[in-house]
Every structure is written in structure tokens, then in C-alpha cells.
N, C-alpha and C positions, 0 to 999 in steps of 0.2 A: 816325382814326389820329392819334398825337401824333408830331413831330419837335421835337426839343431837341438841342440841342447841350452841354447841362448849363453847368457854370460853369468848366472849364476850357478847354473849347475855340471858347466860343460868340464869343469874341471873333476866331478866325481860319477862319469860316466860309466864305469863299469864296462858290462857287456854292451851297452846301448848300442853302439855303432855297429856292433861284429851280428848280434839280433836284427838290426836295420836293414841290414846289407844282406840276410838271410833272406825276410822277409818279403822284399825287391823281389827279389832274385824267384822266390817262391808264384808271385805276383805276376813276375816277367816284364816290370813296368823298369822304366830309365829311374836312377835317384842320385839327386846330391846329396852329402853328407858335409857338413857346415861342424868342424870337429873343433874348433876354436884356438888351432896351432898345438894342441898337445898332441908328441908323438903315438901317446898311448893309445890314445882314440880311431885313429888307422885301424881298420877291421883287418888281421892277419889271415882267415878261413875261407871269406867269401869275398874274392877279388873277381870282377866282372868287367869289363868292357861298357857296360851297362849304367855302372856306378862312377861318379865323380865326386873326390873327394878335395874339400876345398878348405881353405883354415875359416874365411869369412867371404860372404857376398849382403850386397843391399838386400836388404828383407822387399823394399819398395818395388824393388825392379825381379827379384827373381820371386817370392808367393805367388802373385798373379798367371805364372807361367804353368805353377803346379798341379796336378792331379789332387795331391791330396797335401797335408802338412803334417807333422808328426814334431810337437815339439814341447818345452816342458809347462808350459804354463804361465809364463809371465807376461805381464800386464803388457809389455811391450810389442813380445811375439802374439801374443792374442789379440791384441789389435789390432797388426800390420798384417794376418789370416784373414781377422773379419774383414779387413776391408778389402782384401783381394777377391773375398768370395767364396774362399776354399773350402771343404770339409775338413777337421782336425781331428785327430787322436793326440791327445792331451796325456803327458807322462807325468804328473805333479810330483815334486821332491820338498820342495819348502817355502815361506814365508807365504804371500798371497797365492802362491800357486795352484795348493787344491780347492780354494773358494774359486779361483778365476775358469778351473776347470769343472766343476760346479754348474755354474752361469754357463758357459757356451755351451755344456750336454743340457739342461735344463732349454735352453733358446733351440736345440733339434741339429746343431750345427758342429758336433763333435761328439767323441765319446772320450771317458777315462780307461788308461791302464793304470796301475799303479808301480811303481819299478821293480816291487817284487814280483810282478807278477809277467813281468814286459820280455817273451820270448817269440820269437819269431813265428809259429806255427798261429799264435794268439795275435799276433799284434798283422798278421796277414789275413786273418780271417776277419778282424776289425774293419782294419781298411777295403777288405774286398764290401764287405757291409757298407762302408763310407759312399765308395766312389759307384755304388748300385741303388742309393736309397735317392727314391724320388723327390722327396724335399728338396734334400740338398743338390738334387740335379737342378731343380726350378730355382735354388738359391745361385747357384753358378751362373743359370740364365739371368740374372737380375744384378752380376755380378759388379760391383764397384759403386753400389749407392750409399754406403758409405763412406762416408769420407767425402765424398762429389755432392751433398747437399747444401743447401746456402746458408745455412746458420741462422742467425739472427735472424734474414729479412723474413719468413714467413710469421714471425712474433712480432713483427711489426704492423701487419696486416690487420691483425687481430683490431677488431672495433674497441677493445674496454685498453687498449695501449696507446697511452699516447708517450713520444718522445722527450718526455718531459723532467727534469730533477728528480723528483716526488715519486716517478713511475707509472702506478694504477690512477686512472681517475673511479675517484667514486662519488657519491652524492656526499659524504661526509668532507666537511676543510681537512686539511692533513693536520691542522695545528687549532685549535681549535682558539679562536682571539678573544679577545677579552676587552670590555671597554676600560679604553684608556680612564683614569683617575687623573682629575685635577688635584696634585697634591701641594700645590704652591699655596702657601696657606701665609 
């Protein structure tokens, strides 16, 4: 499992990490901890063999690896979850965050804690729900179509598109012309 707190709220983490690291450990599952280089964020209580605590790692290369994601909501880490495939618990703290964690419990593919509420006995019974629920077991199996799609070209396919300035063809001119006036008088 990864915990991060991304980059805007890893600086007012609280207990986030030391609850984390509880959680894990409650679990019995391996976790990174992604603390952002502040010293404070090191869980002092629950040190495990289990747990790696790292200041930053590529989201690209380590979500994909993970059980589960645990992280605050933004737009950034929410994307780079989706497209690994993962299940999230979503911690929202501010700006787009609790919309963003909104949309992916609403899609079947996360749930919210909210930080008041984010303690370890709660945020393991989540995840234990996360990493059991058959959706997101079939969502894993299906794991990295986002992102891996071809964009554009299936829109090209389409019969009413053509590659053209203008865009849509319809039966309408785009411009509608007008006869020319001989105004040379």
C-alpha cells in the first residue's frame, strides 16, 4: 500500500503517517510512506520492518505496484491511482480535493475519510473493504486502460468527422454565401 499526502497537504499531516503506519501494521500488508522530507511525518509508535518510509518516489512507477492507495485527493495523485488501477481512500484537506474525492467514490473506485475522522482502526477497516470489494477486484483485472487508449484516432473513425478546418460536416455551408453585388456603378 502507498500513503502520500502529495504536495499540498504533506506539510500539515498531523497524525497521518503515525495512523498509516498503524493501520498497515493492523492489516499485515507491506507500505510505503511518501512523507515529503519533513522530519515530523516519520511515524515515531509504529516502526515495522514492513513499512518504508521514503521522502518522494515516481507515482508512475510505484501506484501500479500497489495494493491499495491512500492519498489526499488531488487532481494529480488521483490520476496517476486511476490509471494504475488501484482502489483509493481518499483523505480530502483543501482546494479541489473533496470534489476530486467526490467523483472517484461516486465512479465505485475509492472511498472518503475525512481527516478528522482518519484513525487507524477506521482507515483499516476501509481498506480491508477496498482491497475485498469485487468491483475493484475486476477494476485491477482491467488494470491500465487508462491512460493506454489512443485518444483522438477512435474520433476520427466516426462517419459525421471529417479532418477538416470547419470540423463537423453537415448538410448546412458553415458560412452561409451570399451573391456577390456588382456594385461598380
Amino acid at each position: 500500500m502507498v500513503f502520500t499526502l502529495g504536495t499540498s497537504a504533506v506539510a500539515a499531516a498531523g497524525t497521518f503517517y503515525e495512523e498509516s503506519a498503524a493501520a498497515a501494521a493492523r492489516l499485515g500488508l507491506r507500505a510505503v510512506l511518501l512523507t515529503g522530507g519533513f522530519e515530523r511525518n516519520t511515524p515515531r509508535h509504529t516502526v515495522s520492518p514492513d513499512i518504508l518510509i521514503v521522502d518522494h518516489a515516481p507515482h508512475q512507477l510505484l501506484l501500479p505496484r500497489a495494493a491499495a492507495i491512500v492519498h489526499q485527493g488531488g487532481i494529480g495523485t488521483t490520476g496517476q491511482a486511476l490509471r494504475a488501477g488501484r482502489p483509493m481512500l481518499v483523505v480530502p484537506h483543501s482546494h479541489d480535493q473533496p470534489d476530486n474525492a467526490f467523483r472517484v467514490t461516486n465512479l465505485g473506485v475509492a472511498r472518503t475519510v475525512f481527516p478528522g475522522a482518519y484513525r487507524a482502526p477506521r482507515v483499516a477497516r476501509d481498506l480491508g473493504h477496498l482491497l475485498g470489494d469485487c468491483p475493484l477486484r475486476d477494476a485491477r483485472r482491467r488494470r491500465g486502460r487508462i491512460g493506454q487508449g489512443r485518444g483522438w484516432r477512435p474520433a476520427r473513425r466516426r462517419r459525421d468527422y471529417q479532418p477538416r478546418r470547419r470540423g463537423f460536416i453537415s448538410s448546412a455551408p458553415a458560412f452561409p454565401r451570399k451573391p456577390l453585388e456588382n456594385n461598380a456603378a
